[in-house]
N, C-alpha and C positions, 0 to 999 in steps of 0.2 A: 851213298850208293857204293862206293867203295868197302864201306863193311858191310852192308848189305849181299855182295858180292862175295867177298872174302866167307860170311858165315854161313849161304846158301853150298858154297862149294865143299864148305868143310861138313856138311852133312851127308852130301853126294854129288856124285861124279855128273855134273848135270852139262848136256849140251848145247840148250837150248836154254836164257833170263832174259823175261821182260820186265825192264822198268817201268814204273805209269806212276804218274801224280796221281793222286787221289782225286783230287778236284779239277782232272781232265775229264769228260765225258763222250766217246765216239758217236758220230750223230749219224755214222751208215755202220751198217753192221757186214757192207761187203770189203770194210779194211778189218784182214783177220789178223788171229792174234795167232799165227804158226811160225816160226821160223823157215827163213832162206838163207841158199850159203851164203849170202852175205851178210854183213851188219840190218838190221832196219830201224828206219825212222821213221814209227807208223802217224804219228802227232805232228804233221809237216802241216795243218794248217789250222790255228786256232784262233774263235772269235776277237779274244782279246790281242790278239797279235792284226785283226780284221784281215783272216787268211793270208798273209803273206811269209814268207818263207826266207829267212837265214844260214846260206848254207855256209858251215864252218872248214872247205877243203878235204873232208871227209869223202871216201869211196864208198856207199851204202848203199842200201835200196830203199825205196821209197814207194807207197802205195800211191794214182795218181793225186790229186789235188780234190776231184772228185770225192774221192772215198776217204781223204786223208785227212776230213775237218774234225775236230774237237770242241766241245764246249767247253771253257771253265767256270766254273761253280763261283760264283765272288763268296769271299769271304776273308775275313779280319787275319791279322799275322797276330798269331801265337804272343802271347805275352812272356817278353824277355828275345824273343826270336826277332828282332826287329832289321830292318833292310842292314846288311851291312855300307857302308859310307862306300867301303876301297872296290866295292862290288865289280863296278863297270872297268875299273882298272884294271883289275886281277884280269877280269875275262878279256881286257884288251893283250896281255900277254900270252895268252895261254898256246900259240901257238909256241914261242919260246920257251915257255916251263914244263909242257905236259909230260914231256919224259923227265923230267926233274923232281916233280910234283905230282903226287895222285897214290896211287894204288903202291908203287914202290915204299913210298912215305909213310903212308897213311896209320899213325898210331893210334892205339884204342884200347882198353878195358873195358871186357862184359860186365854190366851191371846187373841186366835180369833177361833169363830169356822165358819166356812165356808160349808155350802150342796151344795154339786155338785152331779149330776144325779147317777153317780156310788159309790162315797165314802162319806166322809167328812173329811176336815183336819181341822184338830184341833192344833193351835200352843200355847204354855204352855210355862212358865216360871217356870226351876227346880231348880233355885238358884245355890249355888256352894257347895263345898264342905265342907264350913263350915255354908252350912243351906241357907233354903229357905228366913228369913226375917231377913240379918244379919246388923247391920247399916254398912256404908261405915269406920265410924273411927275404927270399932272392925275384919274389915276384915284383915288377913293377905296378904302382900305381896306374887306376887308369887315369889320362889327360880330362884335365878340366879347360874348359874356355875361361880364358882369362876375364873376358870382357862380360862374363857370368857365375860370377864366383857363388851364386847361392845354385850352380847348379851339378846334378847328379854326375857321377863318372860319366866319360863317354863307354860304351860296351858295345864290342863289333861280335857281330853273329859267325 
């Protein structure tokens, strides 16, 4: 989202970005998609979550509960994109690092960008975790379990 963010703005002066998962679905069409002066969080209730709502201390607005459900679409994770482990952790901090971490941070190289009639994909090189331009000799190994020695690296998304 972050570069998503960053390469929509360097196109143009834009006021108004809606995020959406792809594989959200609005199941009333009276939660609209315009901007107010405040933030919104129009996806505030979705099946997989069985409508209930997480709010992160955030000041935003919110369509009610009503008009605010989502369907999502099941489907498989990407191969190679798999759940990262540190997941729940990371997001257990993030009040802590948000202004540390994020957009300020966020390094990247364009790899391709592509216009098509509705969007533009843009695919980006975000390096690993130990940085966007690390030489191959100073990269670490990933961790093996020990107790599984015939098996693959661990590799966090």
């Amino acid at each position: 989202m972050n570069v998503g963010f960053r390469e929509a703005m360097r196109e143009e002066d834009w006021d108004c970005l809606f995020f959406h998962d792809v594989d959200l679905i609005p199941e009333d069409d009276r939660n609209t998609y315009v901007c107010d002066a405040n933030h919104k969080h129009a996806a505030i209730a979705m099946d997989k979550f069985f409508y209930k709502v997480s709010l992160g201390g955030m000041h935003i607005t919110r369509p009610s509960v009503k008009f605010g459900r989502f369907k999502m679409i099941k489907h498989k994770l990407d191969k190679g994109n798999d759940i990262n482990p540190k997941r729940f952790n990371m997001l257990s901090k993030t009040r802590q690092s948000w202004k540390l971490d994020g957009m300020n941070t966020a390094e990247y190289e364009i790899v391709s960008r592509q216009y098509l009639p509705l969007y533009t994909n843009i695919t980006v090189n975000i390096g690993t975790e130990a940085g966007l331009h690390v030489p191959p000799e100073a990269a670490q190994p990933a961790p093996v379990d020990p107790a599984k020695p015939d098996q693959e690296p661990l590799v966090n998304s």
